[in-house]
N, C-alpha and C positions, 0 to 999 in steps of 0.2 A: 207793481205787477198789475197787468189787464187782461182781461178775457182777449185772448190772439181769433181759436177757431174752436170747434167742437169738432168730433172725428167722428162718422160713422162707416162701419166694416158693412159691405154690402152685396148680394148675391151678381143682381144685374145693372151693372153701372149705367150701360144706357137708357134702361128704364127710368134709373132712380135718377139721372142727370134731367129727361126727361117731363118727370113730375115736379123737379124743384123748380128749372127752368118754365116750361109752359105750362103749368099748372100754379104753380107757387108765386113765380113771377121773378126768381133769383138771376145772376146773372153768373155767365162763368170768368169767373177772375184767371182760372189758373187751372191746367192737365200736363201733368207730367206722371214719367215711367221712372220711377226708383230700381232698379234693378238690382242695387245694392242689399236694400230691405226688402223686394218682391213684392214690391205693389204698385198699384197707378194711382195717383190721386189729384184728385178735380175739387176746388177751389171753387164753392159757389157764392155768391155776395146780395145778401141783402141790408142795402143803408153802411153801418157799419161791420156788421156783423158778417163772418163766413161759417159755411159748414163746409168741413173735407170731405169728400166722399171715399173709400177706399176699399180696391179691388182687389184680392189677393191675384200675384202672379201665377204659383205656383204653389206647390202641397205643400214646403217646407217654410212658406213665409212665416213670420212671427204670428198672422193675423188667420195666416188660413181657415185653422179651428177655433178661432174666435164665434165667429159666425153664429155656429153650430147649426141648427138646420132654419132659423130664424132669414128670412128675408133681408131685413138688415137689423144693426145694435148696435147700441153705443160703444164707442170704442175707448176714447180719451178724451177731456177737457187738455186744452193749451192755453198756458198765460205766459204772454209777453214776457219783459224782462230784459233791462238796458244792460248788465252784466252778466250773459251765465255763469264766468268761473267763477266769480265774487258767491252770489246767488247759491251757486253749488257748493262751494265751501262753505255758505252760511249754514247750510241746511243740511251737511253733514254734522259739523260741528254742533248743531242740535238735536243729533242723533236719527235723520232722518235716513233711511234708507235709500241709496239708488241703485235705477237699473244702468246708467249710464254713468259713469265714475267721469266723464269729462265726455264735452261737447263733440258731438259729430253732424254731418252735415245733415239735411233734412228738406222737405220739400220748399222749391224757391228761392232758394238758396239761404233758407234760415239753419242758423246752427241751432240742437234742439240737445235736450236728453230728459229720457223720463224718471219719473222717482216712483220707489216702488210700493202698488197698492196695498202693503201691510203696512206701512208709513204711512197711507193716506185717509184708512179707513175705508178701505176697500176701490178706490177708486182712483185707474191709472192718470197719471197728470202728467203730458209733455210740457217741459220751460222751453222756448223760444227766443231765440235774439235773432234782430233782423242782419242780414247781410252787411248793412253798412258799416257797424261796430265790429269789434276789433274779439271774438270767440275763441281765434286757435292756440 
């Protein structure tokens, strides 16, 4: 398992695309509209490393009142993962709690699902497989 991306839920996305980009120096890997899940999210890259930015759609996204009146917050850590079903049955089987009982799609075409922050010690963790592997 490797560090994929970091999520942060954020008021104004062009702002904050803005400051990572020309101020930061990041680059954009990736913007797409989930429509599904109600948000947009922008893929920024430095070296190895990316930050998601995410914008809620709409009032009843998952993320909407995430926020709360804060500018932006962390939302989730994401780690890689060359198998989610395996992955996800491991970490059932060890009593871990999920929000996502089996893989669905997710931004970029990764298959994702998260486990749930009373399993994690308070903090939501998406698993990730990339598209090319075999998730459904």
């Amino acid at each position: 398992m490797i560090l994929d991306h970091v999520a942060i839920v954020v008021r104004d996305l062009e702002a904050a695309i803005d400051r990572y980009v020309n101020v930061l120096g990041f680059s954009i890997a990736y913007r797409e509209t989930l429509q599904d899940q109600g948000v947009e999210a922008v893929g920024l890259q430095a070296g190895e490393a990316i930050v998601e930015l995410l914008r809620p759609l709409r009032a009843d996204s998952p993320i909407a009142r995430f926020r709360g009146g804060a500018e932006s917050k962390l939302h989730h850590t994401a780690y890689r993962v060359e198998d989610l079903r395996a992955e996800l049955a491991r970490l059932r089987s060890r009593g871990t709690r999920l929000i996502d009982e089996e893989p669905r799609a997710g931004a970029h075409g990764n298959f994702i699902a998260f486990l749930h922050p009373k399993s994690t010690g308070g903090v939501l963790i998406e698993l990730c497989q990339r598209p090319t592997s075999s998730a459904q």
